[in-house]
C-alpha positions in Angstrom: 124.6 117.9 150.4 123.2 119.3 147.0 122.5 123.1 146.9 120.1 124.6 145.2 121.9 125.0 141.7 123.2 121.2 141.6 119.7 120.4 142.2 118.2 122.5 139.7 120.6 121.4 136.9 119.9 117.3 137.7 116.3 118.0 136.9 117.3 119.9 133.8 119.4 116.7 133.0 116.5 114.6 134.1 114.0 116.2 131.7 116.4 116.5 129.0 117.1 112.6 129.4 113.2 111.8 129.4 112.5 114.2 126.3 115.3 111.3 124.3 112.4 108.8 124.8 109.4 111.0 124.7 107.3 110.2 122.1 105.2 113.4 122.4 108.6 115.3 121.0 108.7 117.8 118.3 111.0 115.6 116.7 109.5 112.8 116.5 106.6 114.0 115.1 108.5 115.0 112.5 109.7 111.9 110.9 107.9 110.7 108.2 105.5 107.6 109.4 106.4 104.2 108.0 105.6 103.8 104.2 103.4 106.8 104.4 104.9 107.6 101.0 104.5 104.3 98.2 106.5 104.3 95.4 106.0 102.4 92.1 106.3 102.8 88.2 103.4 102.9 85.9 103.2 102.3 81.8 100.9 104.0 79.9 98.6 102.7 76.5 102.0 104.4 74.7 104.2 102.3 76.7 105.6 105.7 78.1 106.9 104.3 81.9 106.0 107.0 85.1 107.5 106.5 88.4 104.5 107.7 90.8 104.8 108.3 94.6 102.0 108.3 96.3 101.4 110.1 99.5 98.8 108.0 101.7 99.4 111.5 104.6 97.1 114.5 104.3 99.6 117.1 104.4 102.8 117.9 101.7 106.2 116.3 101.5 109.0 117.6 100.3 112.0 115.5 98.0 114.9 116.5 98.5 117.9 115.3 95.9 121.0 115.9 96.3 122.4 118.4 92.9 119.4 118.0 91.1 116.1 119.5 90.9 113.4 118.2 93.9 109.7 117.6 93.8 106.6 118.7 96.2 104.4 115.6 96.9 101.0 116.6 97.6 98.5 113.8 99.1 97.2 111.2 96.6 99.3 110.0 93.6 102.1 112.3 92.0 104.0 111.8 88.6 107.4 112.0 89.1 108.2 111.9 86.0 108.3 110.2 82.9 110.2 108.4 80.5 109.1 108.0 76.9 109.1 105.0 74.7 112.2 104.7 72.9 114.1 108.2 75.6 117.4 107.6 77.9 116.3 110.2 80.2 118.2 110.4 83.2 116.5 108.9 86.6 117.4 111.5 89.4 115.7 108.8 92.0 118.0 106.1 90.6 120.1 105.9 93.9 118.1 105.7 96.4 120.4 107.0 98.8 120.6 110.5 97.0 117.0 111.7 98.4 115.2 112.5 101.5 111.9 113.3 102.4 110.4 116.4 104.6 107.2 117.3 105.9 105.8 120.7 104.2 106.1 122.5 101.5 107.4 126.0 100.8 105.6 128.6 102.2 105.3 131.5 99.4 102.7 134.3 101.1 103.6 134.0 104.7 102.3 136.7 106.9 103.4 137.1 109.9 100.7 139.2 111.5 98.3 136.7 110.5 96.3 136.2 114.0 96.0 133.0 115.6 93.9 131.9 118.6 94.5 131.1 122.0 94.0 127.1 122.8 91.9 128.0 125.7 88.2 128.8 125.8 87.2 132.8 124.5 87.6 134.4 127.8 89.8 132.2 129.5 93.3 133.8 130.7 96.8 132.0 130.1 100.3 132.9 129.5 103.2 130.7 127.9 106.9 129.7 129.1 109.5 128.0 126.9 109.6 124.8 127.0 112.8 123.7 127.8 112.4 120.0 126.9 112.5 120.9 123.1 115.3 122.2 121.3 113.3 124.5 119.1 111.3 127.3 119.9 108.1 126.1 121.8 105.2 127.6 123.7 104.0 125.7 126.9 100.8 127.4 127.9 99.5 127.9 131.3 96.4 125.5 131.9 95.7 122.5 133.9 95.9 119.1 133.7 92.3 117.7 131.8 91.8 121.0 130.7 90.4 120.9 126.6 92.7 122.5 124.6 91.4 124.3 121.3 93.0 124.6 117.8 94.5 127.7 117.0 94.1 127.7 113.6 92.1 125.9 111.0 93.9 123.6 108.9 94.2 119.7 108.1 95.4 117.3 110.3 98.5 115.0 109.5 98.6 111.6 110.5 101.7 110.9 113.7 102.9 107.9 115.1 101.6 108.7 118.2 97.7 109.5 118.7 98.0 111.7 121.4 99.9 114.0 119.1 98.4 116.6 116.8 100.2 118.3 113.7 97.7 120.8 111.7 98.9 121.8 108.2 97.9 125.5 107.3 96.7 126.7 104.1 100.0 128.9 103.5 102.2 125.5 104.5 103.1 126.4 108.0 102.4 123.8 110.4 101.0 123.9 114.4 102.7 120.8 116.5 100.1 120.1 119.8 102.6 118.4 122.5 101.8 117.0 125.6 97.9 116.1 125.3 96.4 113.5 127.1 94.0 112.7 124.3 93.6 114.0 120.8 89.8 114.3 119.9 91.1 114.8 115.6 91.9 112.0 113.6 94.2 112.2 110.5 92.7 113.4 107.5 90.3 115.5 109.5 89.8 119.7 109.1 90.2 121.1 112.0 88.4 124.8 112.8 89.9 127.3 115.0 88.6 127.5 118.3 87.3 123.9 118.2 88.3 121.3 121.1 91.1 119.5 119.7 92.7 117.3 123.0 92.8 117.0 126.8 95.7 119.2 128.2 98.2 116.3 130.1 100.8 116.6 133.1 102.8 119.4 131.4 99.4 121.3 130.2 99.9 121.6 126.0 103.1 122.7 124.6 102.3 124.7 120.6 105.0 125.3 118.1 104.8 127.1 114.7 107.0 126.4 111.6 107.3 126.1 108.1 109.7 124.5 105.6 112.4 127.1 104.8 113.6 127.5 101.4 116.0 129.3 102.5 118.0 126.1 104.2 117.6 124.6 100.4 120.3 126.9 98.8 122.1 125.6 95.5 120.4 122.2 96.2 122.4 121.8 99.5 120.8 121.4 102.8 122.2 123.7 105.5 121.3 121.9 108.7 117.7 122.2 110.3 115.2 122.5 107.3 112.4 124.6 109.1 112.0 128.1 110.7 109.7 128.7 114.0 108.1 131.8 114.8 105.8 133.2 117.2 102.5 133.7 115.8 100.2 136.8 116.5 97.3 135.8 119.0 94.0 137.6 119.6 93.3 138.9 122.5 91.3 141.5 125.0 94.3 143.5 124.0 94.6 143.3 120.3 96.0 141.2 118.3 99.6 140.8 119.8 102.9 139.0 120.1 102.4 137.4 123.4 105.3 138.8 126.1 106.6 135.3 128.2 104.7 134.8 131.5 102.6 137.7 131.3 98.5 136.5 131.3 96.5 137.7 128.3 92.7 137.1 128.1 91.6 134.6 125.0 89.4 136.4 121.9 88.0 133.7 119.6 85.4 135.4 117.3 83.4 135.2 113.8 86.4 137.0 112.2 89.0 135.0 113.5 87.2 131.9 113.1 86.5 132.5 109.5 89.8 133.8 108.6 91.0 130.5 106.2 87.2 129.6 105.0 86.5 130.5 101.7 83.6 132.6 100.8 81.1 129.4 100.7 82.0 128.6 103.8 81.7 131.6 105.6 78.0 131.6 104.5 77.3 128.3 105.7 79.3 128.5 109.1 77.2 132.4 110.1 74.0 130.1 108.4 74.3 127.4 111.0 75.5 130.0 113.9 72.3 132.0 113.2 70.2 128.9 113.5 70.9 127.9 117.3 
């Protein structure tokens, strides 16, 4: 017979198996889709030669060479660099085995008491657990199964390999990874508001977590292991805006202010415009 703590540890096993093949995993989201990035070399009317990479994703990559300088790859076509007619100008992408590539870009005003929403309705209660299926720190909030799940911050969507997946790119860099959704209403390429219904919450509700590409694991041009930090945002609620305790229930607050909090000036006049006409 199997007592209660053999028991408990086979399911951890069990989950922690199933997470190896789970497509809806942080880390799979994470690697960079199949030739999202296209590289090629262009000659200009001064027979000067460019290598361009161009980024067919809607959020920054990061290339990372090994004892050399690296690059930030925003979408659309980037310059490289160039050689000039007639130069010898050492090509840093000449092995093609000396670079990598990373989702982000270096986040240079973070602010950590910047607030974020709840993904539930304005007035809705939920808590969060750890979830213990990823290896990084992630929030998997109380809700039910076909429940809609709302962004917690605006931002532009990234494309994934898998649809049901949802990665939001921040205007300071950070990212938002939606796990665990039943269906994803966004499609790549797409701005997302916060507070609008992104997905369908699946079996294990939606699992959220928050992260940025650290420059501090880039020191001296040397990778030191895991190339992002996660934190724990500050969410609005009935109670102020606050660093969420684990398992206690907080009531959701998703108003003008918070909504409006990444929209330029323009847009704030044209989101309380349309508000004020219904």
């Amino acid at each position: 017979m199997w007592n209660g703590k053999t028991q408990t540890c086979i399911v951890m096993l069990f989950i922690l198996f199933t997470l190896k093949g789970n497509a809806q995993s942080l880390m799979s989201m994470m690697k960079r889709p199949f030739n999202i990035i296209e590289t090629g070399w262009e000659r200009n009317s001064n027979q000067d030669l460019s290598l361009i990479f161009t980024n067919h994703d809607f959020c920054d990559y990061y290339v990372y060479i090994v004892n050399t300088r690296s690059y930030s790859i925003r979408p659309g076509k980037n310059t490289m660099f160039t050689i000039h007619k007639g130069s010898n100008a050492f090509n840093p992408f000449e092995n093609p085995s000396s670079y990598s590539f990373y989702r982000g870009a270096f986040v240079r005003k973070f602010d950590p008491k910047f607030p974020y929403a709840l993904p539930v309705k304005n007035g809705v209660k939920t808590a969060w657990k750890t979830d213990i299926r990823e290896s990084v720190k992630t929030m998997n909030f109380y809700m039910h199964q076909g429940d809609t799940v709302y962004a917690t911050r605006a931002g532009m969507a990234c494309k994934t390999s898998d649809p049901r997946q949802l990665l939001v790119y921040h205007s300071d860099n950070t990212f938002a990874a939606y796990l665990g959704m039943d269906e994803n209403f966004i499609v790549p390429g797409e701005e997302v508001m916060t507070g609008q219904p992104i997905g369908i919450a699946g079996r294990w509700t939606v699992s959220i977590s928050y992260f940025f590409l650290d420059e501090n694991k880039f020191e001296s041009f040397q990778i030191t292991g895991y190339p992002y930090s996660h934190f724990m945002p500050v969410f609005r609620t009935t109670e102020g805006d606050v660093v969420m305790d684990e398992k206690r229930k907080y009531t959701a607050v998703t108003d003008d202010d918070l909504i409006m909090k990444d929209m330029g000036k323009g847009e704030r006049k044209r989101y309380l415009k349309k508000k004020n006409r219904k």
